[in-house]
PDB file of N, CA, C and O in Angstrom:
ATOM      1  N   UNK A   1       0.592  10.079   5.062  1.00  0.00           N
ATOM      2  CA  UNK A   1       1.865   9.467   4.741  1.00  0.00           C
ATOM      3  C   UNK A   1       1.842   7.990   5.128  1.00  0.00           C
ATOM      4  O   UNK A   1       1.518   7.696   6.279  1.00  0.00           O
ATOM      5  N   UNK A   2       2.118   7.171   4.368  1.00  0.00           N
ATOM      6  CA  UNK A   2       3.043   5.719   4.500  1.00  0.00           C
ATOM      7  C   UNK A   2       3.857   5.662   6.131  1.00  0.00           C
ATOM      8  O   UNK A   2       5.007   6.080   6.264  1.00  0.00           O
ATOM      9  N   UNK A   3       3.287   5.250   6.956  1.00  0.00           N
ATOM     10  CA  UNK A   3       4.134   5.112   8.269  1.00  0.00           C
ATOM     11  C   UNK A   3       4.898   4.082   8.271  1.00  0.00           C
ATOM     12  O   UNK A   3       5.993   4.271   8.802  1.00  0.00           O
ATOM     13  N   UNK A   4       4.670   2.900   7.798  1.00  0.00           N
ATOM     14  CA  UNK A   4       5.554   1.751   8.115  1.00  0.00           C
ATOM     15  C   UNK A   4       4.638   0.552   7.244  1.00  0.00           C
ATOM     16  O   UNK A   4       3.547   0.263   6.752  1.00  0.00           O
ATOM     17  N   UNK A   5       5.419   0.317   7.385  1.00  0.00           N
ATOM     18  CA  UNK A   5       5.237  -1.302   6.074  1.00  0.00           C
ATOM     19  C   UNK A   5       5.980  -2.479   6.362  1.00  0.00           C
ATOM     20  O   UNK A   5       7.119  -2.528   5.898  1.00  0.00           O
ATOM     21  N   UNK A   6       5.456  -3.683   7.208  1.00  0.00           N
ATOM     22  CA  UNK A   6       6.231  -4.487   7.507  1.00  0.00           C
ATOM     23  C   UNK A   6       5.134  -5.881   7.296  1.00  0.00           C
ATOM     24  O   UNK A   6       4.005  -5.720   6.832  1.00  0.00           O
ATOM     25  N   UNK A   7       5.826  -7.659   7.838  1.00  0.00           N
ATOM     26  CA  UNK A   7       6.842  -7.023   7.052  1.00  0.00           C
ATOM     27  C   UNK A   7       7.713  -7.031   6.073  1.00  0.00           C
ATOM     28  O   UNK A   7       6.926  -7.227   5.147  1.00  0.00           O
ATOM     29  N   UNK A   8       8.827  -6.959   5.537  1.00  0.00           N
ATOM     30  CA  UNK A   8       9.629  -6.017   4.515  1.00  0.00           C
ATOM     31  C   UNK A   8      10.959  -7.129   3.988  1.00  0.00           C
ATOM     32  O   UNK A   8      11.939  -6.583   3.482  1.00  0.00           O
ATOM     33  N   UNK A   9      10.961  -8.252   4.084  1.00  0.00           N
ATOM     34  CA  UNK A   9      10.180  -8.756   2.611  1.00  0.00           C
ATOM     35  C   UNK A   9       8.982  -9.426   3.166  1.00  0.00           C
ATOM     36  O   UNK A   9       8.753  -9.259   4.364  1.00  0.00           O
ATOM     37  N   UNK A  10       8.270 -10.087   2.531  1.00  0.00           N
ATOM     38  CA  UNK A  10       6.878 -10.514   3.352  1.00  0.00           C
ATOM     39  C   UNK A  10       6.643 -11.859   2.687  1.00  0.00           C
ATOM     40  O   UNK A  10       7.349 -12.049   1.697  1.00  0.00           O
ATOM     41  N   UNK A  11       6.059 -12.537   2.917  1.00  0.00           N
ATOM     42  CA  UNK A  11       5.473 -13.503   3.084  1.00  0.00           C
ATOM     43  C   UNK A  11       3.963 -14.466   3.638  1.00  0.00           C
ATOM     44  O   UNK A  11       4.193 -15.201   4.598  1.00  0.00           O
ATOM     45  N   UNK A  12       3.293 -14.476   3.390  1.00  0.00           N
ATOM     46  CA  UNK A  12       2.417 -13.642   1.875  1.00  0.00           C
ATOM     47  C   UNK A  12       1.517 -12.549   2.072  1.00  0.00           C
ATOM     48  O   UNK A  12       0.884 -11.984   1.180  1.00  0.00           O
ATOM     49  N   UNK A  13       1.491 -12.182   3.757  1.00  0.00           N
ATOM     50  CA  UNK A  13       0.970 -10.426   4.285  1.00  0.00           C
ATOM     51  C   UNK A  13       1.540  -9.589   4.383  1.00  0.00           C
ATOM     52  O   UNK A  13       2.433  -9.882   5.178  1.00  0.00           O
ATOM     53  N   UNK A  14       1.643  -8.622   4.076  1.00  0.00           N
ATOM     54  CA  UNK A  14       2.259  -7.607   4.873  1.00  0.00           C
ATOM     55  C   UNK A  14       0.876  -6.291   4.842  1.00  0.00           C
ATOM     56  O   UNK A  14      -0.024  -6.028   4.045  1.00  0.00           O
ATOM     57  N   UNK A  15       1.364  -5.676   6.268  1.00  0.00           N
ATOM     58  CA  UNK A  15       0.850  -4.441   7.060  1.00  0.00           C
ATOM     59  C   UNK A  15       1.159  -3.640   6.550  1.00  0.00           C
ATOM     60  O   UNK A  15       2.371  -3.578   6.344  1.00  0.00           O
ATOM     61  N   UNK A  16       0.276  -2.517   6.019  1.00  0.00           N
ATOM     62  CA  UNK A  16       0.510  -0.639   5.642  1.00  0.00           C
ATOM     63  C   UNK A  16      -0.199  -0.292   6.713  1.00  0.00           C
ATOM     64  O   UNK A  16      -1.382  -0.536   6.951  1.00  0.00           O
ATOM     65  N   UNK A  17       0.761   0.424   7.491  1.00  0.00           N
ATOM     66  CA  UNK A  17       0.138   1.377   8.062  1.00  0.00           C
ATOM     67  C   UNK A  17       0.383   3.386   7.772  1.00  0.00           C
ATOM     68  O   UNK A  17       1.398   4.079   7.857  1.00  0.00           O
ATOM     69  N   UNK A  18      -0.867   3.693   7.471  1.00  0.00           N
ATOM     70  CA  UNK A  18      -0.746   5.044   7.637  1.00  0.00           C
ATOM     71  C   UNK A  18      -1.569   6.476   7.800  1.00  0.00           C
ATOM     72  O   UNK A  18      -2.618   6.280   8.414  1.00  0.00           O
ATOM     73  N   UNK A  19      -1.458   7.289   7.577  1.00  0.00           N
ATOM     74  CA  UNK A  19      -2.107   8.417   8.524  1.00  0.00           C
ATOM     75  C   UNK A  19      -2.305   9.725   7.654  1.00  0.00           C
ATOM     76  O   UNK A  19      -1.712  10.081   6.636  1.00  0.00           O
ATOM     77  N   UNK A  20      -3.214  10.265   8.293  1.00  0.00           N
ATOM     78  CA  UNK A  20      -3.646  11.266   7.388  1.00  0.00           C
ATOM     79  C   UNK A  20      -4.360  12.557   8.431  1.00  0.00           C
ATOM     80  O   UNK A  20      -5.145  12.727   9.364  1.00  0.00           O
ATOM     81  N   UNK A  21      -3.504  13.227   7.557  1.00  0.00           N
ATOM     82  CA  UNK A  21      -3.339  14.652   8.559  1.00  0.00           C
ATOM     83  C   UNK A  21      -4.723  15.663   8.615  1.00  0.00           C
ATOM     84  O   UNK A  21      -4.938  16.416   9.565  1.00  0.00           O
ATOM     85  N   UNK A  22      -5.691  15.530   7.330  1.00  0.00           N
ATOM     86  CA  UNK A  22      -6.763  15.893   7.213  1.00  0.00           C
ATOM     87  C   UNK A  22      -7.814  15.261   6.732  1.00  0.00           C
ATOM     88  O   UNK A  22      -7.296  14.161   6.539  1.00  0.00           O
ATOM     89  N   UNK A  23      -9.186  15.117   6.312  1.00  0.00           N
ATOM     90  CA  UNK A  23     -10.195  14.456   5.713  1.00  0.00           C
ATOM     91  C   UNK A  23      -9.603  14.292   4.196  1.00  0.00           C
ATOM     92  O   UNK A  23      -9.633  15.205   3.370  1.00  0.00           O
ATOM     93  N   UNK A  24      -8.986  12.812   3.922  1.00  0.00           N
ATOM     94  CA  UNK A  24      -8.967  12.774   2.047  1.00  0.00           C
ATOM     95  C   UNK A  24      -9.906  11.949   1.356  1.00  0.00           C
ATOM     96  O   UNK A  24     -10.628  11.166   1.973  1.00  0.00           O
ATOM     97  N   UNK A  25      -9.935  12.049   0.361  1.00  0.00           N
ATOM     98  CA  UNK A  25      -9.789  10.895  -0.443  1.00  0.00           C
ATOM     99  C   UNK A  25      -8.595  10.204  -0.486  1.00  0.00           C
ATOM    100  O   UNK A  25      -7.543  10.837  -0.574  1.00  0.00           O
ATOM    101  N   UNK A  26      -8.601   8.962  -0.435  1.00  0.00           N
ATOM    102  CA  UNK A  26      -7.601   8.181  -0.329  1.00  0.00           C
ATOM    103  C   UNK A  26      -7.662   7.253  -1.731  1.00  0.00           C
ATOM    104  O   UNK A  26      -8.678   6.865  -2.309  1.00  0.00           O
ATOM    105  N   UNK A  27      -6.174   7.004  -2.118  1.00  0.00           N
ATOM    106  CA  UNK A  27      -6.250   5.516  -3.027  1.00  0.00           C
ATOM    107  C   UNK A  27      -5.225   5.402  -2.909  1.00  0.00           C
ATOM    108  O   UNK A  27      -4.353   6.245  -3.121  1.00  0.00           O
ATOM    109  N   UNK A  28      -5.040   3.631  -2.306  1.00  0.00           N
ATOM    110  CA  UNK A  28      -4.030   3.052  -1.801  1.00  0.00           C
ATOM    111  C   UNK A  28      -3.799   1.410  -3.164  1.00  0.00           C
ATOM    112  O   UNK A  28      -4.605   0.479  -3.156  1.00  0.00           O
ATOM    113  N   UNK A  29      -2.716   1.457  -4.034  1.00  0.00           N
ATOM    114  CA  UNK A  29      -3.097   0.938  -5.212  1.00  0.00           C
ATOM    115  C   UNK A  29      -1.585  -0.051  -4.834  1.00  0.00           C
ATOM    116  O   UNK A  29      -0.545   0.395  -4.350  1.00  0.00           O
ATOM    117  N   UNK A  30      -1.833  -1.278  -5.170  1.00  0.00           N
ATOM    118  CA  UNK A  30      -0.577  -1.916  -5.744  1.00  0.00           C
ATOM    119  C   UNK A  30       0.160  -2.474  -7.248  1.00  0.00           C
ATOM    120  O   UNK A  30      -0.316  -3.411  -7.888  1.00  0.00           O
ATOM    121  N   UNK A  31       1.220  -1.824  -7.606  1.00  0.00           N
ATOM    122  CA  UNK A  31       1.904  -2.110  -8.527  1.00  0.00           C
ATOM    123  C   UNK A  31       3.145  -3.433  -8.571  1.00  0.00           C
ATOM    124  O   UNK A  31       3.993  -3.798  -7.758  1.00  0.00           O
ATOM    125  N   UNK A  32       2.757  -3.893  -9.926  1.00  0.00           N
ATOM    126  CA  UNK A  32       4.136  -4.794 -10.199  1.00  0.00           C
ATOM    127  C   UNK A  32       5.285  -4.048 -10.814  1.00  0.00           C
ATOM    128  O   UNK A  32       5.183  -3.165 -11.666  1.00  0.00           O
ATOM    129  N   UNK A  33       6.632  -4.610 -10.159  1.00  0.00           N
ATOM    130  CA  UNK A  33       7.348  -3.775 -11.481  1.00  0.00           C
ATOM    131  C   UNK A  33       7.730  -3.441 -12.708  1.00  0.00           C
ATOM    132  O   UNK A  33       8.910  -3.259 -13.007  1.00  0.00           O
ATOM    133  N   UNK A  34       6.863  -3.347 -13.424  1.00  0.00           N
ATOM    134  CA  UNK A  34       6.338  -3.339 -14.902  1.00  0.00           C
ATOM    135  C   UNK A  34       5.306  -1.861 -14.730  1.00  0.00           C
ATOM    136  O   UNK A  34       4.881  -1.123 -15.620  1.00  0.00           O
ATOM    137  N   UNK A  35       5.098  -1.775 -13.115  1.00  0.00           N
ATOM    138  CA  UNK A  35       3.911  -0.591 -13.443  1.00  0.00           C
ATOM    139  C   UNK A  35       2.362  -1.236 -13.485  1.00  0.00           C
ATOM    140  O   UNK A  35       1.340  -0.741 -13.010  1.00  0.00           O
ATOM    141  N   UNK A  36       2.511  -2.428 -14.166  1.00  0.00           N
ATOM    142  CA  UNK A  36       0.802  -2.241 -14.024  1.00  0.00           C
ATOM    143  C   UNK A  36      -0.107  -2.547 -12.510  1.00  0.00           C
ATOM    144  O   UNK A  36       0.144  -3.152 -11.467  1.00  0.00           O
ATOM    145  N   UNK A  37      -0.905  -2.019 -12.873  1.00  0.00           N
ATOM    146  CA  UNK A  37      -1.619  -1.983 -11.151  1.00  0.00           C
ATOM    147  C   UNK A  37      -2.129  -3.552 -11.328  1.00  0.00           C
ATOM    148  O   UNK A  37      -2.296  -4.206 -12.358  1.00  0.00           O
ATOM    149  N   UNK A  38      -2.314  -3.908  -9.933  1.00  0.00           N
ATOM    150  CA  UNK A  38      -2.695  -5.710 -10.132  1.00  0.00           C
ATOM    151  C   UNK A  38      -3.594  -5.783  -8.701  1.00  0.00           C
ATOM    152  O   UNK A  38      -4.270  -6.752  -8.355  1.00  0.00           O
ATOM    153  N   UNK A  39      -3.411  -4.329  -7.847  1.00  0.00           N
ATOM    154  CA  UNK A  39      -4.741  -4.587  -6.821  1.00  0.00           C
ATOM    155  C   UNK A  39      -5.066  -3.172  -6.670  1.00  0.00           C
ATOM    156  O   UNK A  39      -4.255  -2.345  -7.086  1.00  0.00           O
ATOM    157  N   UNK A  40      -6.406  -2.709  -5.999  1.00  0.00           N
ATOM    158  CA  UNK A  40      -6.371  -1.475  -5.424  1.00  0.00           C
ATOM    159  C   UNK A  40      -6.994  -2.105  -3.797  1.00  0.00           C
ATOM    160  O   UNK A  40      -7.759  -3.043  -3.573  1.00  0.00           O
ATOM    161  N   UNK A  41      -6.444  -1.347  -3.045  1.00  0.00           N
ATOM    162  CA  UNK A  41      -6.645  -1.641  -1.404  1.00  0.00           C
ATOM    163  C   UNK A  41      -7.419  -0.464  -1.234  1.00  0.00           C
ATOM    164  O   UNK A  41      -8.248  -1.359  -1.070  1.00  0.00           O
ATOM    165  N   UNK A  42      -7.729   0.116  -1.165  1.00  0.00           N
ATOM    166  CA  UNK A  42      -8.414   1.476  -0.290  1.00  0.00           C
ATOM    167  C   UNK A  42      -8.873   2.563  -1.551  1.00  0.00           C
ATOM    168  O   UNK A  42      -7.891   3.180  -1.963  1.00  0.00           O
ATOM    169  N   UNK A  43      -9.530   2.748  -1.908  1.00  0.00           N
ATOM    170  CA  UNK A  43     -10.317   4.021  -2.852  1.00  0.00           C
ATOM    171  C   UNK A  43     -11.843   4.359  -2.592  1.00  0.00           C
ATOM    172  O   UNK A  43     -12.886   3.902  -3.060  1.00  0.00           O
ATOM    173  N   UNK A  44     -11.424   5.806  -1.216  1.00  0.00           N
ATOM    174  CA  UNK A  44     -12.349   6.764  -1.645  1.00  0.00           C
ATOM    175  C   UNK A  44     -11.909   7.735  -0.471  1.00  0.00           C
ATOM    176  O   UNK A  44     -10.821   8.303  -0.387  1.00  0.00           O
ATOM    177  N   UNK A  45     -13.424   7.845   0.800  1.00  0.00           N
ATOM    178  CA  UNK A  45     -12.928   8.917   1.884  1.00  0.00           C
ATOM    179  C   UNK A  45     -12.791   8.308   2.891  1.00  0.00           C
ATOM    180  O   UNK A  45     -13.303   7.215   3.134  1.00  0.00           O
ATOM    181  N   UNK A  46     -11.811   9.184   3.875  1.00  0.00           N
ATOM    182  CA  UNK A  46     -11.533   8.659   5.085  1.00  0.00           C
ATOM    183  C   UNK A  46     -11.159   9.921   5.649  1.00  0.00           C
ATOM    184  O   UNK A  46     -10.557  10.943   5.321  1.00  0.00           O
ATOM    185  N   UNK A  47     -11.801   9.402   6.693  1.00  0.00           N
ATOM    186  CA  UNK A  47     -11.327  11.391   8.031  1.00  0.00           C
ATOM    187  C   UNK A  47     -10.146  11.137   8.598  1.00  0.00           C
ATOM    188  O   UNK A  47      -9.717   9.997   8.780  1.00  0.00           O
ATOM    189  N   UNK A  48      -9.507  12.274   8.934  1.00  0.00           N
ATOM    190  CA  UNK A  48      -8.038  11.946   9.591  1.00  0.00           C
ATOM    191  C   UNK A  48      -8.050  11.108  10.777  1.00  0.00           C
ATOM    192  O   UNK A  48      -8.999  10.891  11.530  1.00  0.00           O
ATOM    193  N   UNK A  49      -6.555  10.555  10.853  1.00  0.00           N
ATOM    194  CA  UNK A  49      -6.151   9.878  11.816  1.00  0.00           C
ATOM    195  C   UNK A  49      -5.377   8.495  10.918  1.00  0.00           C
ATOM    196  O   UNK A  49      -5.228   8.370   9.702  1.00  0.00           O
ATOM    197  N   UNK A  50      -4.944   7.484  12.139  1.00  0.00           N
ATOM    198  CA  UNK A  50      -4.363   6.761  11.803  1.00  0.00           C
ATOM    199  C   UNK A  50      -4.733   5.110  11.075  1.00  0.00           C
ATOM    200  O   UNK A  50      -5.217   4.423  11.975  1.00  0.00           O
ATOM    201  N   UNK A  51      -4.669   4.536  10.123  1.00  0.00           N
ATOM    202  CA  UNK A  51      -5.154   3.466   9.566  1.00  0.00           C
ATOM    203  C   UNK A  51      -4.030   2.444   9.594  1.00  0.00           C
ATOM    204  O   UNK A  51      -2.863   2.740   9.853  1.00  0.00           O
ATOM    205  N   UNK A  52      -4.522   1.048   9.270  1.00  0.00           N
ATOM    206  CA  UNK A  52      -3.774   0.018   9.549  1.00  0.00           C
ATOM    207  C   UNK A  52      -4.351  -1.053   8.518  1.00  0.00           C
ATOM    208  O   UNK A  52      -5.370  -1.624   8.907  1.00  0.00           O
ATOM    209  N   UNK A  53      -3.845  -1.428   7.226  1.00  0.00           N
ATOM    210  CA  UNK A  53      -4.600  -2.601   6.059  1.00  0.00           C
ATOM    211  C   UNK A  53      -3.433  -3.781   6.068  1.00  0.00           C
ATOM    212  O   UNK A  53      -2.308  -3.699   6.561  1.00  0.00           O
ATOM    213  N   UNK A  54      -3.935  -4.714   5.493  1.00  0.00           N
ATOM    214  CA  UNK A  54      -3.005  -6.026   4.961  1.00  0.00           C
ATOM    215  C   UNK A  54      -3.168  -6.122   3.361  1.00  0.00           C
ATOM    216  O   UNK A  54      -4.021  -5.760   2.550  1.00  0.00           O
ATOM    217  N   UNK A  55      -2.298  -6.590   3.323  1.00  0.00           N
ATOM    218  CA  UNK A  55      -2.895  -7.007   1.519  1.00  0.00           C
ATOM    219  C   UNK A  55      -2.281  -8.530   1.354  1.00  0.00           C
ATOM    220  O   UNK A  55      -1.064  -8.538   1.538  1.00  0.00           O
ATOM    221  N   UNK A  56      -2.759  -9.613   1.097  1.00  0.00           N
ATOM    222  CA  UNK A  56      -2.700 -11.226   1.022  1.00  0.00           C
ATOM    223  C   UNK A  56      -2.352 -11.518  -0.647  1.00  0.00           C
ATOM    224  O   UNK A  56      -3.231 -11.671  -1.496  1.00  0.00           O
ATOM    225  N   UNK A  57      -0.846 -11.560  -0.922  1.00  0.00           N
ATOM    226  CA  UNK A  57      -0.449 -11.640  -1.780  1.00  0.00           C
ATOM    227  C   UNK A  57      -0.382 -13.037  -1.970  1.00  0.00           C
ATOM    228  O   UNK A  57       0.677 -13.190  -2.579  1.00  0.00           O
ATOM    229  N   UNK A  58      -0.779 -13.887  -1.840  1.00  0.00           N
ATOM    230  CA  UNK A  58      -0.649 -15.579  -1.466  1.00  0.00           C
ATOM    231  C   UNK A  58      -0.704 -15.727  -3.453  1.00  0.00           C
ATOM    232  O   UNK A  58       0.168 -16.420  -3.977  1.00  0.00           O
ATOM    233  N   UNK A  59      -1.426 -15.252  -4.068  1.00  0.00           N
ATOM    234  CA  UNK A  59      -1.647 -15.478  -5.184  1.00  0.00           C
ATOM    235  C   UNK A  59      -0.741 -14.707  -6.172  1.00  0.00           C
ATOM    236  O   UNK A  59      -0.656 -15.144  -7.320  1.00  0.00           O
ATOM    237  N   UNK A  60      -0.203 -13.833  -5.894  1.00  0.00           N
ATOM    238  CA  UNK A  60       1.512 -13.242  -7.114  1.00  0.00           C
ATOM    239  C   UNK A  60       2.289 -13.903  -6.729  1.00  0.00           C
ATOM    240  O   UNK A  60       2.218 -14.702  -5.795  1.00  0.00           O
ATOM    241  N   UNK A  61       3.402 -13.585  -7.607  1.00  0.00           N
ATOM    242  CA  UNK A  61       4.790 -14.712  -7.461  1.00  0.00           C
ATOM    243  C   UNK A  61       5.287 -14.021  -6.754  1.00  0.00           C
ATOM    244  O   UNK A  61       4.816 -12.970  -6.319  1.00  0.00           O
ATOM    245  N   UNK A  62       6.634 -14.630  -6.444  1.00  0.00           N
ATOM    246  CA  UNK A  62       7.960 -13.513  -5.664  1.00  0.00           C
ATOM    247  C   UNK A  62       8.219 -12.487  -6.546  1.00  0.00           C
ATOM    248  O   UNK A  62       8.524 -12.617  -7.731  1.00  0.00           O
ATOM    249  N   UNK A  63       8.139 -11.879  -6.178  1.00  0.00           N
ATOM    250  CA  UNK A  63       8.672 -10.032  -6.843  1.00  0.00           C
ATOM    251  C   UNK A  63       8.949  -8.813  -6.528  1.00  0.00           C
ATOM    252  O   UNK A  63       8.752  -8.990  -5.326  1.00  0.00           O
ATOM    253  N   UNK A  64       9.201  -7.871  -6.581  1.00  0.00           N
ATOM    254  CA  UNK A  64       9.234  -6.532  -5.727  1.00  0.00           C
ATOM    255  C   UNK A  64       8.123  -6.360  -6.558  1.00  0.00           C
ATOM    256  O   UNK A  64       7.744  -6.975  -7.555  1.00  0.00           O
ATOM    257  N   UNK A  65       7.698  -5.442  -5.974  1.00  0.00           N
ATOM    258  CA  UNK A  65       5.821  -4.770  -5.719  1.00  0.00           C
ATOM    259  C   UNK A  65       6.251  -3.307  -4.877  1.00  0.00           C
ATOM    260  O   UNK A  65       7.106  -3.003  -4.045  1.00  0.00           O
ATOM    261  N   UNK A  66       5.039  -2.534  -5.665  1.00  0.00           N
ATOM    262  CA  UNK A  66       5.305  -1.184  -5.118  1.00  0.00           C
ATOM    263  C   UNK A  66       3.821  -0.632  -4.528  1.00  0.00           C
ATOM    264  O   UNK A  66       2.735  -0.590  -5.106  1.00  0.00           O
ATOM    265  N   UNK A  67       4.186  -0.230  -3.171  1.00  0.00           N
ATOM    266  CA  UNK A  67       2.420   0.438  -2.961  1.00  0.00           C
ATOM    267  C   UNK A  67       2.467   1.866  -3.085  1.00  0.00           C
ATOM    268  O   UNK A  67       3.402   2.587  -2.739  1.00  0.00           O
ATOM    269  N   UNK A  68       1.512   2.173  -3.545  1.00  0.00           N
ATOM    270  CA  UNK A  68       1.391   3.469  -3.931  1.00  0.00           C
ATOM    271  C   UNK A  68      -0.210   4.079  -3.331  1.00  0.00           C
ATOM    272  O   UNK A  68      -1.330   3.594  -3.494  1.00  0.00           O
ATOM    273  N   UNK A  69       0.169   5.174  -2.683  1.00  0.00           N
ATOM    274  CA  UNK A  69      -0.636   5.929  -1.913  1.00  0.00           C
ATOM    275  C   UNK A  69      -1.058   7.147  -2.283  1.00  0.00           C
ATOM    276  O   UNK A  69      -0.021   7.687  -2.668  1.00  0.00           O
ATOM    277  N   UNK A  70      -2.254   8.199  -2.451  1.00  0.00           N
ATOM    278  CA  UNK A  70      -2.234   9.453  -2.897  1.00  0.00           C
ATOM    279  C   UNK A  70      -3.741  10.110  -2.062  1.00  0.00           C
ATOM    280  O   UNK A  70      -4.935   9.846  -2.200  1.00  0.00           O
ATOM    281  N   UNK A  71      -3.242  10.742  -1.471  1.00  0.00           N
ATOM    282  CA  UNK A  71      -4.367  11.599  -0.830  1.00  0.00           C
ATOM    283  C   UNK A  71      -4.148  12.928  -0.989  1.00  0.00           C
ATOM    284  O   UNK A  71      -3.155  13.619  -0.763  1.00  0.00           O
ATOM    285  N   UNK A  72      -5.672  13.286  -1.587  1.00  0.00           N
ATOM    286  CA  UNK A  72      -5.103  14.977  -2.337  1.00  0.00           C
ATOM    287  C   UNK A  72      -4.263  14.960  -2.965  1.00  0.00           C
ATOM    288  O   UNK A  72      -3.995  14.079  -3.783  1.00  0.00           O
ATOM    289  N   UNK A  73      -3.474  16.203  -2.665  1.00  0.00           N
ATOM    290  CA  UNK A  73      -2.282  16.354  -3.733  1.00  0.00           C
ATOM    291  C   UNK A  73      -1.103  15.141  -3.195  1.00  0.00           C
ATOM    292  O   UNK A  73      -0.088  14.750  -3.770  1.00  0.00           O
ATOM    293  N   UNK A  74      -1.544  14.839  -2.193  1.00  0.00           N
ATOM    294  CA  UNK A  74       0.097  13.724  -1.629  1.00  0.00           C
ATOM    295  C   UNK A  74       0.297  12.937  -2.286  1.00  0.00           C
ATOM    296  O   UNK A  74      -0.662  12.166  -2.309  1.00  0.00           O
ATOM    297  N   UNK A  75       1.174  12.603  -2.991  1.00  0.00           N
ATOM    298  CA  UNK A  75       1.929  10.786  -3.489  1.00  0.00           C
ATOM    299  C   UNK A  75       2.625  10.461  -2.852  1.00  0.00           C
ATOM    300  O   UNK A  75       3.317  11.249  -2.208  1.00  0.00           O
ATOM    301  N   UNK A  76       2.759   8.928  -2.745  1.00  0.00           N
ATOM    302  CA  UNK A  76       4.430   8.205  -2.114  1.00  0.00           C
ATOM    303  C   UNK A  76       3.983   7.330  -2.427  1.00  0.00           C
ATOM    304  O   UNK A  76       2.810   6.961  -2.476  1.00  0.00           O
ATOM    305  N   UNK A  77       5.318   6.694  -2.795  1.00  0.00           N
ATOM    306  CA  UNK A  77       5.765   5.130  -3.041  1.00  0.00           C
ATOM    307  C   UNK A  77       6.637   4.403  -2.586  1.00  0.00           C
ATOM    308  O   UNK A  77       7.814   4.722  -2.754  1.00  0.00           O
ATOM    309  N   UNK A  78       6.253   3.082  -1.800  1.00  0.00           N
ATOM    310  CA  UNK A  78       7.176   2.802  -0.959  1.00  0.00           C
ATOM    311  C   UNK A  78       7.432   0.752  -2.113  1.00  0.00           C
ATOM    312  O   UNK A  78       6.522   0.215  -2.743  1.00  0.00           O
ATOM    313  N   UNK A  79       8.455   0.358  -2.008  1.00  0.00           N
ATOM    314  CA  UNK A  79       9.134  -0.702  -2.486  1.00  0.00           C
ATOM    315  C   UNK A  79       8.803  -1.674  -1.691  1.00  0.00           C
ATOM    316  O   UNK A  79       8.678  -1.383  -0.502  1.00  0.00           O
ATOM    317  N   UNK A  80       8.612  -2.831  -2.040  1.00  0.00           N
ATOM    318  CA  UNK A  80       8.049  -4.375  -1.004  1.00  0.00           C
ATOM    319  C   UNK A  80       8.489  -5.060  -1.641  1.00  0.00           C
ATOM    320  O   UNK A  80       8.661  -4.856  -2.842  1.00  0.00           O
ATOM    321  N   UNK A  81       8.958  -6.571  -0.747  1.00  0.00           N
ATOM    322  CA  UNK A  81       9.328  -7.611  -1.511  1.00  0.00           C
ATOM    323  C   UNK A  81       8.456  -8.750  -0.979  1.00  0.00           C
ATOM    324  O   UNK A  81       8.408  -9.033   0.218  1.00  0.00           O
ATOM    325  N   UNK A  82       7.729  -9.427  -1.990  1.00  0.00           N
ATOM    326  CA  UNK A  82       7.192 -10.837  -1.565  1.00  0.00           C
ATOM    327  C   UNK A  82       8.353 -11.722  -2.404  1.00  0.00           C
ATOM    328  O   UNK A  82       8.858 -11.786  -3.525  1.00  0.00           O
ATOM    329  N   UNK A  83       8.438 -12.513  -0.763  1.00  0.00           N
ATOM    330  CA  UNK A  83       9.405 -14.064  -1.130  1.00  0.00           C
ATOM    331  C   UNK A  83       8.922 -15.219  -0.681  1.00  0.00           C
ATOM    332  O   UNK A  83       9.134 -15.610   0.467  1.00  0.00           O
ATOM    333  N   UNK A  84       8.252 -15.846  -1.518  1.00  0.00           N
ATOM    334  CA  UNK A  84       7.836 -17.020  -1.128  1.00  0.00           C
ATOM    335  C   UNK A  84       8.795 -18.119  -1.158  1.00  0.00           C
ATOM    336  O   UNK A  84       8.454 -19.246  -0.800  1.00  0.00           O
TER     337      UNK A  84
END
């Protein structure tokens, strides 16, 4: 799961942190709101426990942005705002 995301609106880093309850595959992807993907942060395996990434948006405009996470069967999507 998505533990926390800060921070929240951001400028031009923001922190995902999150955790995983068993060995997944992971893919940790970012969307514009339009949907199309415009980064992927994290795609493949990772053993459980807790993780901590940045993603350096210095180069998109201001926008809401969505990260999207899926390990195994899990999805979530959590909402971000970069304001430059």
């Amino acid at each position: 799961t998505i533990h926390n995301i800060y921070p929240n609106p951001f400028n031009p880093i923001v922190n995902i942190n999150y955790g995983l309850p068993i060995n997944s595959h992971v893919k940790i992807q970012i969307y514009n709101i339009n949907g199309k993907r415009i980064e992927t942060l994290i795609k493949g395996n990772q053993t459980l426990g807790y993780y901590s990434l940045s993603w350096d948006a210095s180069a998109y405009p201001s926008a809401v942005y969505f990260v999207s996470m899926e390990a195994g069967s899990f999805k979530e999507t959590r909402k971000i705002l970069l304001l430059k």
